[in-house]
RODO-2510 file (C-alpha; in nm, 4 decimals, decimal comma):
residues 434
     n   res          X          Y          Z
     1     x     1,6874     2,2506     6,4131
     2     x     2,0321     2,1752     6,3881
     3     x     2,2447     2,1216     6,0428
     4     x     2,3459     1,7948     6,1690
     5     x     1,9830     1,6568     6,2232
     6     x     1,8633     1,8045     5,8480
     7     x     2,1743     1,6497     5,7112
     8     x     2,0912     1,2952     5,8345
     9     x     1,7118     1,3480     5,7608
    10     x     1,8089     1,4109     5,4119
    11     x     2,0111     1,1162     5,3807
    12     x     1,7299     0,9115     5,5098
    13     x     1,5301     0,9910     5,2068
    14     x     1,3231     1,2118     5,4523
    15     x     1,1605     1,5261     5,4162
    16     x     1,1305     1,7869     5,6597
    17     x     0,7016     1,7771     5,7127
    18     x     0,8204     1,4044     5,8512
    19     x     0,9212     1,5903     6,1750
    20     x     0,6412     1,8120     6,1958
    21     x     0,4796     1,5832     6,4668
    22     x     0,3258     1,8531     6,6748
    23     x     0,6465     1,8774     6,8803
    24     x     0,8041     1,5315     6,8230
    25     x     1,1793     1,5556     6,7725
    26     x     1,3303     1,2093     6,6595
    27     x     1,7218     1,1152     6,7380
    28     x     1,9650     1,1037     6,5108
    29     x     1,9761     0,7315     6,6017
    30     x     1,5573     0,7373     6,5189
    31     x     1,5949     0,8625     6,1829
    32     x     1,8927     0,6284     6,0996
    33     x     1,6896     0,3569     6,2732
    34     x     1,3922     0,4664     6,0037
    35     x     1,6396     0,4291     5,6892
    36     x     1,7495     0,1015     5,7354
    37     x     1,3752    -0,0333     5,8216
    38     x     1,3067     0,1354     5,4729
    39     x     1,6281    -0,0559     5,3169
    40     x     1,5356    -0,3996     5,4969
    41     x     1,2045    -0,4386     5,2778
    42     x     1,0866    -0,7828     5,3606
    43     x     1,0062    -0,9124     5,7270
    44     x     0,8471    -1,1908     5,9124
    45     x     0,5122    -1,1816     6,1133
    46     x     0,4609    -1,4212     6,4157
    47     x     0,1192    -1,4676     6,5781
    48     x     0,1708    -1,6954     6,8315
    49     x     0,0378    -1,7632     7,1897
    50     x    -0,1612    -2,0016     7,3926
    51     x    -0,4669    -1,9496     7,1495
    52     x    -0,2724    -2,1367     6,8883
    53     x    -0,3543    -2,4464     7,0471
    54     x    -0,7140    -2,4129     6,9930
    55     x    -0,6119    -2,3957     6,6414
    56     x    -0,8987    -2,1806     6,5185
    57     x    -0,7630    -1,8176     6,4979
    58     x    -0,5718    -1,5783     6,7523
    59     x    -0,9353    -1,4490     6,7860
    60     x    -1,0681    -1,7741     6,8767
    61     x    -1,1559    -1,5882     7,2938
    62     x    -1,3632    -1,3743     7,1392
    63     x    -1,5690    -1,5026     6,8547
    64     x    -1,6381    -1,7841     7,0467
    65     x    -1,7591    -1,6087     7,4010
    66     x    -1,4922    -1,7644     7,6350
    67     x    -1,5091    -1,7130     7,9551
    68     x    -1,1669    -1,5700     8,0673
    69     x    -1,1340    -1,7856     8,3850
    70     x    -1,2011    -2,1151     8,1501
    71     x    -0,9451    -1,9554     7,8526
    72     x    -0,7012    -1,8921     8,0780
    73     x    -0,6868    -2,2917     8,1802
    74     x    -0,5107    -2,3614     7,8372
    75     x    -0,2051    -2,1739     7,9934
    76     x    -0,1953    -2,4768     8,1750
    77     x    -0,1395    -2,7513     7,9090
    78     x     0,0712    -2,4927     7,6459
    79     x     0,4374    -2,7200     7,6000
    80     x     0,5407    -2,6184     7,2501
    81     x     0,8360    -2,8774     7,2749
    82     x     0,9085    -2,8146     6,8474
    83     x     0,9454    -2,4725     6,9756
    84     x     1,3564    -2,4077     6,8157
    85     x     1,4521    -2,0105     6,7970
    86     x     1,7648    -2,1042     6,6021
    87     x     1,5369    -2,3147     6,3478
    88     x     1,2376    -2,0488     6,3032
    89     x     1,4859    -1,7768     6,2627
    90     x     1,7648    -1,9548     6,0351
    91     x     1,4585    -2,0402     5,8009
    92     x     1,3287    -1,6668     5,7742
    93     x     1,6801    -1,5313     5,7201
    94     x     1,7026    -1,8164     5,4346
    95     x     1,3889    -1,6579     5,2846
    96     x     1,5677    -1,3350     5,2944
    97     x     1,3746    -1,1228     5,5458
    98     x     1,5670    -0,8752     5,7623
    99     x     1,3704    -0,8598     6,0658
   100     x     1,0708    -1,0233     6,2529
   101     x     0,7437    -0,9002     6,4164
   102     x     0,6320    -1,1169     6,7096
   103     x     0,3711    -1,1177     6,9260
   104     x     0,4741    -1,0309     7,3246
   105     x     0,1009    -0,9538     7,4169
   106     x    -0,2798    -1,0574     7,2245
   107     x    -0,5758    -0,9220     7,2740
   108     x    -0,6235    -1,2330     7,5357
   109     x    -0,3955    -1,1064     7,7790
   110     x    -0,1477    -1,3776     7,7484
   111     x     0,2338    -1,2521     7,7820
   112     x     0,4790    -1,4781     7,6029
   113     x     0,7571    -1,3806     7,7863
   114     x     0,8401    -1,3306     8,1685
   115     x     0,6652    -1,0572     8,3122
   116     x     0,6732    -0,8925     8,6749
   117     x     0,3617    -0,7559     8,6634
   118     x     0,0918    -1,0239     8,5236
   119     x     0,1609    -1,4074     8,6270
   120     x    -0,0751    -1,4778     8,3051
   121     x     0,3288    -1,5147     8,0992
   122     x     0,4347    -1,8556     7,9720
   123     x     0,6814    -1,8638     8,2293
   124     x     0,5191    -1,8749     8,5253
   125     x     0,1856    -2,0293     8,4167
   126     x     0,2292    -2,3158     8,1526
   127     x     0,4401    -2,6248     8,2094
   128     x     0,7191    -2,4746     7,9307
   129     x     0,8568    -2,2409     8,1829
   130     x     1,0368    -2,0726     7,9209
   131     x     1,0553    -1,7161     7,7984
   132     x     0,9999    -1,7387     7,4031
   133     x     1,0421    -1,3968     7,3179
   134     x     1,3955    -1,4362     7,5240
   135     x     1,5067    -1,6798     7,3337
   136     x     1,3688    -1,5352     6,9687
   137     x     1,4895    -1,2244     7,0615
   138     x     1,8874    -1,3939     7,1530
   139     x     1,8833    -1,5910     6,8433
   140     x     1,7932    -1,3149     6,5889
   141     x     2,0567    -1,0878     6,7741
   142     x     2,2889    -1,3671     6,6792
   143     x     2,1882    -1,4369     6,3316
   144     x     2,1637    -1,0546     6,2289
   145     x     1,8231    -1,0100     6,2222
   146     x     1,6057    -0,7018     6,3662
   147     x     1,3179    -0,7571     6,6253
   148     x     0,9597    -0,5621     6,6286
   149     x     0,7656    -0,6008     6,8985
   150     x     0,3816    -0,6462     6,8364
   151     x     0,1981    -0,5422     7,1484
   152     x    -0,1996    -0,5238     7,2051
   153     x    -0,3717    -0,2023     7,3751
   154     x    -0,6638    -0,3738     7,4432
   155     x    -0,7724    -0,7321     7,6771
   156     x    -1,0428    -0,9324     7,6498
   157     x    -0,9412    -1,0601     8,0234
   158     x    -0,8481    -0,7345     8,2189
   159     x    -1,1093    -0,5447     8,4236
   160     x    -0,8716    -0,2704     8,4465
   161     x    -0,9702    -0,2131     8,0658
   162     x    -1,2427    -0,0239     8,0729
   163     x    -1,4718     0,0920     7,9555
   164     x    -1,4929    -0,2032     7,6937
   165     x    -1,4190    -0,1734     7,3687
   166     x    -1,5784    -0,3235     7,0426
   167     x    -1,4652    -0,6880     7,0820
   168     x    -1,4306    -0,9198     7,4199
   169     x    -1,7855    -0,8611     7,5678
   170     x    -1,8252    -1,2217     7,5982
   171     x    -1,5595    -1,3023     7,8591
   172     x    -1,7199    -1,2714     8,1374
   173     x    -1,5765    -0,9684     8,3166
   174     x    -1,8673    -0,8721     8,5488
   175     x    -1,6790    -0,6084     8,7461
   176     x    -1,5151    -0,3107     8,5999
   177     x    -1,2055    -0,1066     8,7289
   178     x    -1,0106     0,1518     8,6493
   179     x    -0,7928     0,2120     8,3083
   180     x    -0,5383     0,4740     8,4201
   181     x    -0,3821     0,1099     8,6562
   182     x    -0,4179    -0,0479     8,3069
   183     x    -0,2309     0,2396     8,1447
   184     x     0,0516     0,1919     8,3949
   185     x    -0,0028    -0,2032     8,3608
   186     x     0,1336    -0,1212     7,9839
   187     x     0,4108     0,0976     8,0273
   188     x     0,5590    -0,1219     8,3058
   189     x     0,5509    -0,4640     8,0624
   190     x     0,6817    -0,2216     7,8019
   191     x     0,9794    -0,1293     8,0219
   192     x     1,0196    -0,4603     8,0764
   193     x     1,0636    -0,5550     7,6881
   194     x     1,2652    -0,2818     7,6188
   195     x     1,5132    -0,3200     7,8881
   196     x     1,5370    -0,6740     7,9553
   197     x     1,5664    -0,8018     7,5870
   198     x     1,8920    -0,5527     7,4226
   199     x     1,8159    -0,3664     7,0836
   200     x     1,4367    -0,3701     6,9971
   201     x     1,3769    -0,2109     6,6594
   202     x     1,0433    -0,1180     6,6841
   203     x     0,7216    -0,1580     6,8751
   204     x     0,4243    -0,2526     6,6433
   205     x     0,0910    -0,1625     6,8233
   206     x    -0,2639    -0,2766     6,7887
   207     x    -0,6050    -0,2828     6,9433
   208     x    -0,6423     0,0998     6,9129
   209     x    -0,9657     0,0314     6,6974
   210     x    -1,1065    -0,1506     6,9725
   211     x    -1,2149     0,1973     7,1430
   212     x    -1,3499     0,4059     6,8071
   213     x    -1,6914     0,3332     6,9457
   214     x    -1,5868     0,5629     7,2850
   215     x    -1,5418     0,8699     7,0783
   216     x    -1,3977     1,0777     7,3719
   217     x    -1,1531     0,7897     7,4934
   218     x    -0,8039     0,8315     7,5728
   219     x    -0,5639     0,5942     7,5384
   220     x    -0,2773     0,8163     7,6962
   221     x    -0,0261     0,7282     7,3792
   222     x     0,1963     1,0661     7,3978
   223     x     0,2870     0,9216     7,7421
   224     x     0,3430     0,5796     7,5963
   225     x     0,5546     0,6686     7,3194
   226     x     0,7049     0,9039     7,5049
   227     x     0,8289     0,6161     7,7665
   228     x     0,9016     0,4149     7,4685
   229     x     1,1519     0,6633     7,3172
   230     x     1,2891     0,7562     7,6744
   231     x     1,4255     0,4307     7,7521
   232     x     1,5364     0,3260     7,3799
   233     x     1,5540     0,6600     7,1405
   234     x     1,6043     0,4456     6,8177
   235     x     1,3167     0,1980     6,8760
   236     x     1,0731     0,3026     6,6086
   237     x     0,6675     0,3279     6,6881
   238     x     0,3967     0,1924     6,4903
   239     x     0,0407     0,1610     6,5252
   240     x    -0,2227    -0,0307     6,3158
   241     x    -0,4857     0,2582     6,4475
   242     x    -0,5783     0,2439     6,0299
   243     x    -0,6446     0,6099     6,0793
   244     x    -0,3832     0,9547     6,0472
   245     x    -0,0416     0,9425     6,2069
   246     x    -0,0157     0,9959     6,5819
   247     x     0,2912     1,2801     6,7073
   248     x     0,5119     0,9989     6,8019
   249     x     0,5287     0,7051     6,5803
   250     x     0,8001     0,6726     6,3455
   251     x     0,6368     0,4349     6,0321
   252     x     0,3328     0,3887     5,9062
   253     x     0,0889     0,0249     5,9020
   254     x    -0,1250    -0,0822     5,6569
   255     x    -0,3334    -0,4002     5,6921
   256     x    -0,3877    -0,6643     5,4298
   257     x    -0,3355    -0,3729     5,1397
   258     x    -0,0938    -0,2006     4,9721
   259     x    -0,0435     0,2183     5,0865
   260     x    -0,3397     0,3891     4,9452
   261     x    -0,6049     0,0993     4,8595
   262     x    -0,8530    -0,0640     5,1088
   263     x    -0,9614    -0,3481     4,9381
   264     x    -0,9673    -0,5245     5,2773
   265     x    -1,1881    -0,2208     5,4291
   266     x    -0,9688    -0,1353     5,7004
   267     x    -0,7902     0,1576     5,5238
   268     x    -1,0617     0,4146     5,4344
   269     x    -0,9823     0,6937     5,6660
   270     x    -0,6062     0,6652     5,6635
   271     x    -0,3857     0,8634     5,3641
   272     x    -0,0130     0,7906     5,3130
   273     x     0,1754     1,0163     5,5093
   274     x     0,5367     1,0644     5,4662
   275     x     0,7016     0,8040     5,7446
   276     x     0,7837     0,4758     5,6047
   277     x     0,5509     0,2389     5,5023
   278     x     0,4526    -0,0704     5,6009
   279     x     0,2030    -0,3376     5,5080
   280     x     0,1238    -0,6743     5,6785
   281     x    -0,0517    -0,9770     5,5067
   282     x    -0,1019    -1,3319     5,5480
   283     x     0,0361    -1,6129     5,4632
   284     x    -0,2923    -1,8123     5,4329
   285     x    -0,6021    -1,6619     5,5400
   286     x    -0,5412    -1,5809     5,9161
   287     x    -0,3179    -1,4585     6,1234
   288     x    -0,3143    -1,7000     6,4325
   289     x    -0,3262    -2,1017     6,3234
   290     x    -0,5997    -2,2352     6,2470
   291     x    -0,6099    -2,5800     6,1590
   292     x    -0,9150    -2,5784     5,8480
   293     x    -0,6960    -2,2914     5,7056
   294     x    -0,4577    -2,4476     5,4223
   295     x    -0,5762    -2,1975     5,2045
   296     x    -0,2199    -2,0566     5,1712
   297     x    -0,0790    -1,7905     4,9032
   298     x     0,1318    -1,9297     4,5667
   299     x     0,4753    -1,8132     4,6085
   300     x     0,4410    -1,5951     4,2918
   301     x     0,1430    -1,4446     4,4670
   302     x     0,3565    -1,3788     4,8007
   303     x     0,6712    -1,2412     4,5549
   304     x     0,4141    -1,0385     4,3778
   305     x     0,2942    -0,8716     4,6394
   306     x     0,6479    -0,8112     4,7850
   307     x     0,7562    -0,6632     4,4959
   308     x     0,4187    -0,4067     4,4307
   309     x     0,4885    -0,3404     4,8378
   310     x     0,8726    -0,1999     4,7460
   311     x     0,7034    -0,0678     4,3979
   312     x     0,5027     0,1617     4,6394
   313     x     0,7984     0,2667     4,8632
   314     x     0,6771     0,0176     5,1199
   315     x     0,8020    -0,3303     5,3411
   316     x     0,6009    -0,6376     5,3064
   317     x     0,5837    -0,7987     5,6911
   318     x     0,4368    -1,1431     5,5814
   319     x     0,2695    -1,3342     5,8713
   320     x     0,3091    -1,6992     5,9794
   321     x     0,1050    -1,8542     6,2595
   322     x     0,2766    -2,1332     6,3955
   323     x     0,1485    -2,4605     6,5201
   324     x     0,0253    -2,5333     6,9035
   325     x     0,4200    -2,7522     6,9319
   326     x     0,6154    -2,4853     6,8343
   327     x     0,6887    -2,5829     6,4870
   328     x     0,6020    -2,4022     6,1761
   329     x     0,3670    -2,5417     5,9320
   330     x     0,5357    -2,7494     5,6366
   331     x     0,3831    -2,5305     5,3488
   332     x     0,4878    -2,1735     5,5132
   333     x     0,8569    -2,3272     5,5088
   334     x     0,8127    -2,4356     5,1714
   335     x     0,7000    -2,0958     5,0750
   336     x     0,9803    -1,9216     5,2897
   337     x     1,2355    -2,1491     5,0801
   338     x     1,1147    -2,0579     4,7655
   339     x     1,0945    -1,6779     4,8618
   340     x     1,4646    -1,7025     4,9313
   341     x     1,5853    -1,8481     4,6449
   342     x     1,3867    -1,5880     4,4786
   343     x     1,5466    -1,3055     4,6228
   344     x     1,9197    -1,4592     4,5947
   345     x     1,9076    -1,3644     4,2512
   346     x     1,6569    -1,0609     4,3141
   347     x     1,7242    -0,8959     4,6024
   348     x     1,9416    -0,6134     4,4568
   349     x     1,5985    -0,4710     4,2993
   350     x     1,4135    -0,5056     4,6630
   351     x     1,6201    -0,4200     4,9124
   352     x     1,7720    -0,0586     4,9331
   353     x     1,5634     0,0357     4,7032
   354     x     1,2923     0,2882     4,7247
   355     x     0,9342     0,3336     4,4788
   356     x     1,0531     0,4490     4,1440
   357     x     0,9861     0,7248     3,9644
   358     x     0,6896     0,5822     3,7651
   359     x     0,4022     0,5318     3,9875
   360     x     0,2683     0,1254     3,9907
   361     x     0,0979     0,0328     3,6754
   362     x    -0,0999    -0,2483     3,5643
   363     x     0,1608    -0,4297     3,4219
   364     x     0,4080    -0,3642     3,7574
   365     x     0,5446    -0,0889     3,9360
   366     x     0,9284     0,0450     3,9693
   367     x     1,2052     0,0474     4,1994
   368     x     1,5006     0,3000     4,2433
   369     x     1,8306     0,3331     4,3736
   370     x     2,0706     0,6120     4,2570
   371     x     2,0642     0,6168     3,9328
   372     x     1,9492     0,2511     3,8489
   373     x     1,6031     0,2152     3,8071
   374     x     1,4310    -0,1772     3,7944
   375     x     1,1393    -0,1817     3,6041
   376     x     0,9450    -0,5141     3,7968
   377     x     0,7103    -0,6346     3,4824
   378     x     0,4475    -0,8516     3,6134
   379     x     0,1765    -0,8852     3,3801
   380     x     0,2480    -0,8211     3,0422
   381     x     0,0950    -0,9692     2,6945
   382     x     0,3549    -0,8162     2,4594
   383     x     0,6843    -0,7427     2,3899
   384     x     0,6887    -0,3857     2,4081
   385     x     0,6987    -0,1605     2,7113
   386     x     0,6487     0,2088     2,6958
   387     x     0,7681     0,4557     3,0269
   388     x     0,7052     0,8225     3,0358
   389     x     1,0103     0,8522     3,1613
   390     x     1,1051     1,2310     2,9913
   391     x     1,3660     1,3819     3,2513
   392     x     1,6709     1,1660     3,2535
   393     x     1,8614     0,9937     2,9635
   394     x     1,9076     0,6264     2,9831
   395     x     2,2731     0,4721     2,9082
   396     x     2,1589     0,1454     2,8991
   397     x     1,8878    -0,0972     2,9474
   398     x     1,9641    -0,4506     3,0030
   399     x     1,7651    -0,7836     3,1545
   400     x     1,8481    -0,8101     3,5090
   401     x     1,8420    -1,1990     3,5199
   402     x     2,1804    -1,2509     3,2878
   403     x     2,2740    -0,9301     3,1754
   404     x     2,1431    -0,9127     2,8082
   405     x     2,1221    -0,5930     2,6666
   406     x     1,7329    -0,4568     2,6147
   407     x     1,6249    -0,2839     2,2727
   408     x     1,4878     0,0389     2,3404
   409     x     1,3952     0,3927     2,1897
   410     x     1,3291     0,7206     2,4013
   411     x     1,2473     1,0785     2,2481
   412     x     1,0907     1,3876     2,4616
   413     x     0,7388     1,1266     2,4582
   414     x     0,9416     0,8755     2,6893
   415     x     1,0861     0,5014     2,6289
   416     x     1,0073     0,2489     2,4591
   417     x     1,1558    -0,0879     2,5520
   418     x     1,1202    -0,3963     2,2585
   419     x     1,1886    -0,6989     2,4840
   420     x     1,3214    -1,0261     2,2702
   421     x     0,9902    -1,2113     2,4281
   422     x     0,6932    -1,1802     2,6080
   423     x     0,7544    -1,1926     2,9543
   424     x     0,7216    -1,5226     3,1497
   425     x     0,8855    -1,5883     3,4766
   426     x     0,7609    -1,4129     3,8394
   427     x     0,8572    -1,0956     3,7892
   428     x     1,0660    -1,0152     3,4333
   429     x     1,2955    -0,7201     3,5639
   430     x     1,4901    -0,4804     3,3508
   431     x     1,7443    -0,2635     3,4557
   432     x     1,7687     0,1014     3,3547
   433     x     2,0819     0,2905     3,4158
   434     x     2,0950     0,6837     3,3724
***
């Protein structure tokens, strides 16, 4: 390995066993590619497609048994005429994200952008004629913000994809072909995102689960991420497999929990690893609109869990589903406001940063960079504080919201900090400088 490639690794806040892929040697461009995705914290998830119009879930094909030939007629009545790149994206920059997720390809087959090798694309088989993802894709190139790529492995419509999975048995596929022309199927529509649409950041995969119930099945992935790094070296790879790391993929996913719990039950055979982190959640309950679903997060909740995410060295990528005329709903725009003006005043102690040195506690967790660290109090009932921190000597502790210097005591036990009140607001920060 060369000097130059430790070097940057090092920089990256990477350690060497994060290149022991079983052969898989990231670029320079890779690794810087992985730094700033671990600076950029906070990002945007977009479920959107022609399922969004029957307002009941992107899953709606499936849980309901729809026959593929029937689904497929909503293609022709899709016209999201609210549909406005510069408005979606202006608002999630406003709310202080640094990149979006959006979805190219669901598990119902549906491209949402203009493909060559499946008419079933919103170009050439709704009345819109136009290529979202073009147009998302232009606008956050304009505005400065990054572009993932969520992409499904599996299709409910396909015959090609076989043998089925757990999910889409009720479509209707009678006849069954073969999957190595529905491996190809994928790395030509991936060539086509990756080299008709500029810089993509990463590629965020799902549907591997689909398949646990074919133990010996191959998916073929070495040769897809291979293809994927051929053609764009510093597009980063992530799958939401919820199992180990694959040789290949560049950061780590984590659904609807924070790195190392499975509250949600989709994490119990996957450990941390040593790639960055990420974990997705949802705004409201699901992930694709759904009309009966106004069950949506308090903004303290959403800034909560953005701030235990970066507490844990991880991003947050917070999903939106949009509504079936392009617009997004009212209350996720209200939330995405009151996110931003959150992190105009604390978005030195998110982004940048990386999970402190004390590990997340009940009352909060930590976040570091150099030698400032921001102690995120969430839940406290007093106004004293104690931190085994033992190694380093603080200079100064002070409140990060005006500057007011913080009481505090530290001996070889740790420090003590006496706050002037018990803590009220979101998330009472206090700097520590060494």
């Amino acid at each position: 390995m060369k000097k130059g490639i430790i070097s940057l690794l090092l920089a990256a806040g990477l350690t060497l066993p994060a290149l022991a892929q079983e052969g898989y040697q990231p670029t320079p461009e890779n690794l810087k590619a992985r730094q700033e995705f671990q600076d950029n914290k906070f990002g945007i998830f977009l479920h959107y497609g022609i399922y969004s119009m029957m307002a009941d879930g992107e899953w709606v094909m499936n849980n309901r048994n729809l026959n593929w030939e029937e689904y497929a007629k909503l293609a022709g009545g899709f016209y999201p005429a609210n549909f406005n790149a510069a408005e979606w994206v202006a608002a999630f920059k406003a709310a202080g994200a640094k990149y979006i997720c959006f979805t190219t390809r669901h598990h119902d087959g549906f491209s949402m952008f203009n493909s060559h090798y499946s008419d079933f694309n919103i170009v050439q088989a709704t009345p819109f004629k136009r290529d979202i993802v073009k147009e998302l894709v232009d606008e956050c190139h304009k505005q400065g913000i990054n572009v993932h790529f969520y992409y499904s492995l599996l299709d409910w419509r396909r015959e090609d994809y076989y043998p089925l999975g757990s999910s889409g048995h009720g479509t209707g596929r009678e006849e069954h072909g073969d999957f190595k022309t529905y491996h190809q199927f994928m790395k030509d529509q991936l060539s086509e995102l990756l080299t008709n649409y500029g810089k993509i950041d990463a590629i965020w995969f799902d549907g591997e689960w689909d398949q646990n119930v074919n133990a010996d099945f191959d998916w073929g992935l070495a040769d897809i991420y291979s293809h994927i790094h051929s053609l764009q070296p510093a597009c980063m790879i992530g799958n939401n497999h919820h199992k180990a790391l694959h040789p290949g993929e560049d950061f780590q996913l984590f659904e609807r929990d924070l790195p190392g719990q499975n509250t949600a039950g989709y994490s119990a055979g996957q450990t941390v690893g040593e790639l960055p982190l990420e974990t997705c959640e949802t705004m409201n309950g699901m992930w694709g609109y759904k009309i009966t679903d106004q069950n949506y997060k308090t903004t303290e909740r959403l800034i909560h869990y953005l701030v235990k995410a970066a507490g844990m060295n991880a991003n947050l990528l917070m999903n939106i589903g949009p509504q079936p005329d392009g617009s997004l709903p009212a209350i996720s725009v209200e939330r995405l406001k009151e996110m931003g003006d959150w992190m105009k005043i604390y978005g030195e102690t998110i982004y940048g940063t990386r999970g402190g040195q004390i590990s997340p506690r009940d009352w909060g967790v930590t976040t570091q960079k150099g030698n400032t660290l921001f102690v995120h109090i969430l839940n406290l009932k007093d106004k004293g504080l104690f931190l085994p921190i033992t190694d380093k000597k603080i200079k100064q502790a002070t409140l990060f919201k005006n500057g007011e210097k913080v009481r505090f005591q530290q001996d070889k036990e740790g420090v003590l900090l006496r706050l002037a009140e018990v803590p009220t607001d979101i998330d009472y920060v206090v700097r520590l400088d060494f």
